[in-house]
C-alpha positions in Angstrom: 12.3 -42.2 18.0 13.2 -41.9 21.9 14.2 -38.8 24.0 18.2 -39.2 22.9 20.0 -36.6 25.2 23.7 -37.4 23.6 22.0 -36.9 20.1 20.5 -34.1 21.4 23.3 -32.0 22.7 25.6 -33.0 19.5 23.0 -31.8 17.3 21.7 -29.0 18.9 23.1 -26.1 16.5 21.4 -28.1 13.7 17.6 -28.1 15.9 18.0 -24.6 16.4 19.1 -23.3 12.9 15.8 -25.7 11.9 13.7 -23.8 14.3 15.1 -20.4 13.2 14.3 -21.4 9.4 10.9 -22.6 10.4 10.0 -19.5 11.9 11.6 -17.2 9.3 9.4 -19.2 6.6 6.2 -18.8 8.6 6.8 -14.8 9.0 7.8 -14.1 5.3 4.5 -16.1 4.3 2.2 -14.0 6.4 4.2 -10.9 5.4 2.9 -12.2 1.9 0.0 -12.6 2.9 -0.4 -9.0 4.4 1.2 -7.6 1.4 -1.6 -9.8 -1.2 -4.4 -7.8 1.1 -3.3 -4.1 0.5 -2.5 -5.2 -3.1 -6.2 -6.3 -3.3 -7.3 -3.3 -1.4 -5.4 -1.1 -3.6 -6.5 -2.8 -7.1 -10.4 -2.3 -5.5 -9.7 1.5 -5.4 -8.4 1.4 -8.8 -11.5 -0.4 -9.8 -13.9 1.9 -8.5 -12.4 5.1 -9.5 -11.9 3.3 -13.3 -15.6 2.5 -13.1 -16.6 6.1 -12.0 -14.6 7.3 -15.3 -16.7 5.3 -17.1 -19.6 6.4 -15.7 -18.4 10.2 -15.8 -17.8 9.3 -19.9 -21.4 7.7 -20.1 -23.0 10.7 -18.7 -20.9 12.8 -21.2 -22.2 11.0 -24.1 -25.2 11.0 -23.5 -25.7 14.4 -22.7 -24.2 15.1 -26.3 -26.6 12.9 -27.6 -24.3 10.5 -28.7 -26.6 7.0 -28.6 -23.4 4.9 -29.4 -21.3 4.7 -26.6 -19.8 1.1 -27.2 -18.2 3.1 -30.3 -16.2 5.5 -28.3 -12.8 5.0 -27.7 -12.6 5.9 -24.5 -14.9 4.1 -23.1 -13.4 1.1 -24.9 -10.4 1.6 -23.6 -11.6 2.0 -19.7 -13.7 -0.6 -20.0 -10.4 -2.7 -20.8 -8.8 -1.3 -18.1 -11.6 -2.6 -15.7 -11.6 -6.0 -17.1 -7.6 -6.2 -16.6 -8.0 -4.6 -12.7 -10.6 -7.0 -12.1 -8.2 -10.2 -13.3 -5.4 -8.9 -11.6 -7.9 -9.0 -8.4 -8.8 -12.6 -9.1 -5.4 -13.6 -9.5 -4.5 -11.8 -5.6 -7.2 -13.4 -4.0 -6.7 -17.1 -5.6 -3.2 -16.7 -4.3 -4.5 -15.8 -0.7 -7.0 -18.1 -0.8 -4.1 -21.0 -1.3 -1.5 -20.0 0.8 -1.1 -22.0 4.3 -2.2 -20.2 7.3 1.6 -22.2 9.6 -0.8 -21.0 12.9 -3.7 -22.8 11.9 -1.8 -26.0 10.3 -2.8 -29.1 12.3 -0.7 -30.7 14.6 1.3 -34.2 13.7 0.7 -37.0 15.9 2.8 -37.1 19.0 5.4 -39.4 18.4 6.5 -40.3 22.0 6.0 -42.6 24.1 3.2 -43.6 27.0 4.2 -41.1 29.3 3.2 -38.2 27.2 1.6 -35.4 29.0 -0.8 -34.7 25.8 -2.4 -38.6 26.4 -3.1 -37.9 30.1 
């Protein structure tokens, strides 16, 4: 399509309310993007203090002498806790991992015409 100007100037408040929703879309999607990251930094903490409850219950039992630990309810039930951090963890990160970076997004082919300053 050629450089129009009387296009142009007719349509301008439609170009500009384009731009404005292009560049809301691209902040809201690295806003989720931030907000994926703490959630994944948050659910790590979760996982590490779950997995040092464990641990701490371990140590108990075994100082009792208790030799069955996979029978104690407890420990059952942290150790479900800790499988359901760690999916919800997988889940974050395979959504980060498929969301667009719009900054990194290669450019389309110019579409004008010889006297481009990009094919100089």
């Amino acid at each position: 399509m050629s450089f129009d100007l009387r296009y142009n100037l007719k349509h301008i408040g439609d170009i500009f309310i384009g731009a404005v929703q292009k560049t809301a879309d691209s902040a809201m999607q690295c806003s989720r993007g931030v907000f994926l990251t703490y959630d994944i930094k948050q659910l790590q903490c979760k996982k590490q203090r779950v997995s040092r409850e464990i641990g701490e219950r371990v140590s108990l039992l075994v100082k009792e002498g208790n030799a069955e630990v996979s029978r104690d309810e407890v420990v059952v039930e942290l150790i479900a806790k800790l499988k359901g951090i760690e999916q919800l963890i997988a889940d974050h990160e395979a959504e980060r991992t498929t969301m667009v970076n719009p900054f990194k997004s290669k450019k389309p082919a110019c579409e004008c015409t010889t006297t481009c300053e990009e094919k100089e």
